[in-house]
N, C-alpha and C positions, 0 to 999 in steps of 0.2 A: 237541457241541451242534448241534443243528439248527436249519438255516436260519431259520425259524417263531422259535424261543426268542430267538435272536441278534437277529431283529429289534424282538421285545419287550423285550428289553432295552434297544436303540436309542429306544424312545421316549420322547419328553422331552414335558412338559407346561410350559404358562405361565402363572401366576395373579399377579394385584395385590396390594398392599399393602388396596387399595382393598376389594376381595374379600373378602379374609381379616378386614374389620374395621376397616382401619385409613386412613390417611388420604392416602394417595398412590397414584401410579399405577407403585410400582417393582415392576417383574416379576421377580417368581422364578421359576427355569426349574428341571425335576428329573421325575425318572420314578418317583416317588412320593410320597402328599399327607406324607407323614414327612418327607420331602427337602424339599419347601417349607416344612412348619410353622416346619422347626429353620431355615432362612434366614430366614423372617418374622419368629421372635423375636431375631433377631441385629439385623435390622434395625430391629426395636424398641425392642431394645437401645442400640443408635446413637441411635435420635433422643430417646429420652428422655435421655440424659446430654449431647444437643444443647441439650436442654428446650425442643423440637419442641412449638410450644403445639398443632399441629393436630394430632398422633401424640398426643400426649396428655389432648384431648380427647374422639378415638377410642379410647383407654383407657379412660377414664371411661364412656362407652358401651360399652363392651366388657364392663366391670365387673358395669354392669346388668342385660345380655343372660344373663351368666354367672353368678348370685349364686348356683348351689349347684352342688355336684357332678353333679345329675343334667341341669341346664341345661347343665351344660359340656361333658359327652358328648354329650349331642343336638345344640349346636351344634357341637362337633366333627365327628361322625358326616355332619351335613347339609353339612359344608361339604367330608370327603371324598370325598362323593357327587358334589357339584358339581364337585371337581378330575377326581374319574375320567372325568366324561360332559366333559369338555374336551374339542378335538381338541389330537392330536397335532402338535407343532410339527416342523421339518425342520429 
């Protein structure tokens, strides 16, 4: 592997709870918006079985934002865009 690859692989992004939708300012850190999605729904995950009233009325807006299929790719799509143009954390 070359120097160049090894270093790309090295880099980590960091996005919020907040960002992704939802109601807090917990950072997922990971070197692909896949790698954060699946930590934000775990995280999710958590606070709704907290019955997290503010994670869960960023749900409920989440719902809205999301009500078809074709909504859920665009925002999906818009919000990988936004992880990639992050900078890179150390």
């Amino acid at each position: 592997m070359q120097s160049r690859e090894i270093d790309r692989v090295r880099e980590m992004k960091k996005i919020t709870c907040k960002e992704l939708g939802g109601a807090c300012e917990q950072a997922f850190l990971g070197d692909s918006f896949a790698d954060v999605a699946r930590q934000s729904r775990q995280h999710a995950m958590e606070m709704f079985a907290k019955n997290d009233t503010h994670h869960l009325k960023a749900a409920e807006r989440m719902k809205t934002l999301i009500a078809t299929p074709m909504a859920m790719e665009e925002w999906m799509s818009e919000r990988e865009i936004y992880f990639n143009n992050l900078p890179d954390v150390s």
